[in-house]
C-alpha positions in Angstrom: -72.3 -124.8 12.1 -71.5 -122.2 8.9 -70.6 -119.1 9.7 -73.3 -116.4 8.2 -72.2 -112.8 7.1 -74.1 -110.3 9.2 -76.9 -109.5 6.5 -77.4 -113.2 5.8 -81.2 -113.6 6.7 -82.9 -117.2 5.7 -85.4 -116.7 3.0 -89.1 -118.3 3.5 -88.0 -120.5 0.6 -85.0 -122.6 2.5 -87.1 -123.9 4.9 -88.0 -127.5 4.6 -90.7 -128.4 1.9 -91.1 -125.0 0.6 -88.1 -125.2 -1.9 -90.7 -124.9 -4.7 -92.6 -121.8 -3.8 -88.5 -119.4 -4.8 -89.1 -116.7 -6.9 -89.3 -118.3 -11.0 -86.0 -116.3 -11.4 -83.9 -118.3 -8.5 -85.7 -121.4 -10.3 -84.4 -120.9 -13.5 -81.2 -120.3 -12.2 -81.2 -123.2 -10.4 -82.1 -124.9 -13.5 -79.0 -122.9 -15.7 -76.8 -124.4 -12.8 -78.1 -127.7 -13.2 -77.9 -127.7 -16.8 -74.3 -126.1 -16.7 -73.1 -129.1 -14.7 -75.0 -131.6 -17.1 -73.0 -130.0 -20.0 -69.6 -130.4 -18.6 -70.3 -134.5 -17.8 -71.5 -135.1 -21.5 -69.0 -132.8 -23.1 -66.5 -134.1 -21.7 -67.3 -137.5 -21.9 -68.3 -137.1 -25.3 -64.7 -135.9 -25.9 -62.6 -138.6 -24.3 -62.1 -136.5 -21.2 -62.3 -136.3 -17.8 -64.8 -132.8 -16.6 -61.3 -131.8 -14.8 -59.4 -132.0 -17.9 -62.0 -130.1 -19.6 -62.6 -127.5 -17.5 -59.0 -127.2 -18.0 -59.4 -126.5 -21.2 -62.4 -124.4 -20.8 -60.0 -121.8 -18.3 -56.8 -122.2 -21.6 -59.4 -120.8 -24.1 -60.2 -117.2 -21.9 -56.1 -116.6 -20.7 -53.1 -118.1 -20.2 -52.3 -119.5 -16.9 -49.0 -121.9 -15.4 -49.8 -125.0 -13.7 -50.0 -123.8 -10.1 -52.8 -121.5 -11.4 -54.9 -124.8 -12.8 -54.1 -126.4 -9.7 -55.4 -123.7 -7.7 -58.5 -123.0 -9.9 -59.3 -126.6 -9.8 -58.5 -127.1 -6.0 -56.1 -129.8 -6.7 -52.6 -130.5 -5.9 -50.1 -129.5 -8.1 -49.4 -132.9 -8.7 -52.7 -133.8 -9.6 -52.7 -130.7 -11.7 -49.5 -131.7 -13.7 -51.3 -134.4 -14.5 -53.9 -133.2 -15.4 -51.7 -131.2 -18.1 -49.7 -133.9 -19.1 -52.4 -135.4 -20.3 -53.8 -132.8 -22.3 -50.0 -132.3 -23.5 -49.9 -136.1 -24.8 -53.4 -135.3 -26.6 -52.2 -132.3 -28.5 -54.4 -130.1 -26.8 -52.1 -128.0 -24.9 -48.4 -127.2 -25.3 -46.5 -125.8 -22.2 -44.5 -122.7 -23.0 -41.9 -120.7 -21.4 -43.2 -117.4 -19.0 -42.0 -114.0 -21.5 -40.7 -112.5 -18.4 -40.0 -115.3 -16.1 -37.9 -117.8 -17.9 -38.4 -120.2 -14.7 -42.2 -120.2 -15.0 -44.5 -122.1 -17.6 -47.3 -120.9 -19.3 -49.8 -123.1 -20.8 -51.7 -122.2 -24.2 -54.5 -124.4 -25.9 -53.7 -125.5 -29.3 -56.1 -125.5 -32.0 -57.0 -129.1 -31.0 -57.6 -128.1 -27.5 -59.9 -125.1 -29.1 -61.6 -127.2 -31.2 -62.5 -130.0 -28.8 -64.2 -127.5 -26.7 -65.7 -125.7 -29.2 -66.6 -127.8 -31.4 -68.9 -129.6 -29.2 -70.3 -126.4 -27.1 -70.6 -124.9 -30.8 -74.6 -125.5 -31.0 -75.3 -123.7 -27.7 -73.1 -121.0 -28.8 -75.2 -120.7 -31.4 -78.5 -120.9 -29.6 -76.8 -118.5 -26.5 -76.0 -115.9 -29.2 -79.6 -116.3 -31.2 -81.5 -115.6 -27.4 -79.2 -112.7 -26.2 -80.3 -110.8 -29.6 -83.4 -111.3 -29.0 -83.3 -108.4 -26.1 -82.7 -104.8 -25.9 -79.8 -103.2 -24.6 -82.2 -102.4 -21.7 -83.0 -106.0 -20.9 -79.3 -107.2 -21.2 -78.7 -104.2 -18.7 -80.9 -105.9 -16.4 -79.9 -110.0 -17.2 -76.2 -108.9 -17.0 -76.7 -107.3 -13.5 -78.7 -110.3 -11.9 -76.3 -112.6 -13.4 -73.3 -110.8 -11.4 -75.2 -110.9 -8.7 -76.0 -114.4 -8.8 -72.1 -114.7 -9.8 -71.3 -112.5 -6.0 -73.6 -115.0 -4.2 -72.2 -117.9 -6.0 -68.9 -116.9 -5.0 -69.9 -116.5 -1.4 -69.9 -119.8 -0.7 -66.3 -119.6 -2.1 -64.8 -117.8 0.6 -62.7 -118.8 3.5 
């Protein structure tokens, strides 16, 4: 039995056989999920790499981070996680670094190999992502960006301990 936070309440929707009458936005959603996880298997097969090693990659291009934080991120072992990174390593994609403050820690940072491997093949939805959010106002993004991070705190829900 999961534990439920005191507000939870169990939407018409969950029940058995009625998973098609949600609201069109928690569709679509579910769709953007669906797709999201589509992506990842075809990038990174189309790449030579295992969904792991991208997502690595995918964490590298927004900050630096050591490999205890890609272990942790991944919820793997830091040995699998060195791994993981010595394989990216061997490919070019990533070179480990020295921490600027802590000489004992090691940061990794993508190389322009590791960039352009997950760019280069996410580049036409870029494209296509930027093309739709200029299509709104500054009022509608107001309102996407706030369900979004919503969706984002529910998401993460089923994150917590």
């Amino acid at each position: 039995m999961t534990d439920q936070h005191p507000s939870d309440t169990v939407p018409a929707w969950a029940e058995r056989g009625q998973e098609r009458t949600q609201p069109p936005t928690l569709l679509a959603l579910r769709d953007l999920v669906a797709a999201g996880s589509r992506v990842t298997h075809v990038v990174a097969r189309r790449a030579g790499l295992s969904e792991t090693e991208l997502v690595t990659l995918e964490h590298l291009s927004r900050e630096q981070i050591g490999p205890a934080e890609v272990a942790r991120r991944l919820e793997v072992s830091t040995a699998a996680a060195t791994g993981i990174v010595d394989r990216l390593v061997a490919r070019g994609h990533v070179e480990r670094r020295p921490h600027e403050l802590d000489r004992r820690r090691t940061d990794l940072h993508i190389t322009d190999s590791g960039r352009g491997e997950v760019v280069g093949h996410l580049m036409p939805m870029f494209a296509a992502l930027d093309r739709h959010d200029a299509s709104f106002s500054e009022e509608e993004k107001a309102v996407v960006e706030r369900y979004l991070r919503g969706a984002t705190a529910a998401f993460e829900r089923v994150l917590e301990p």
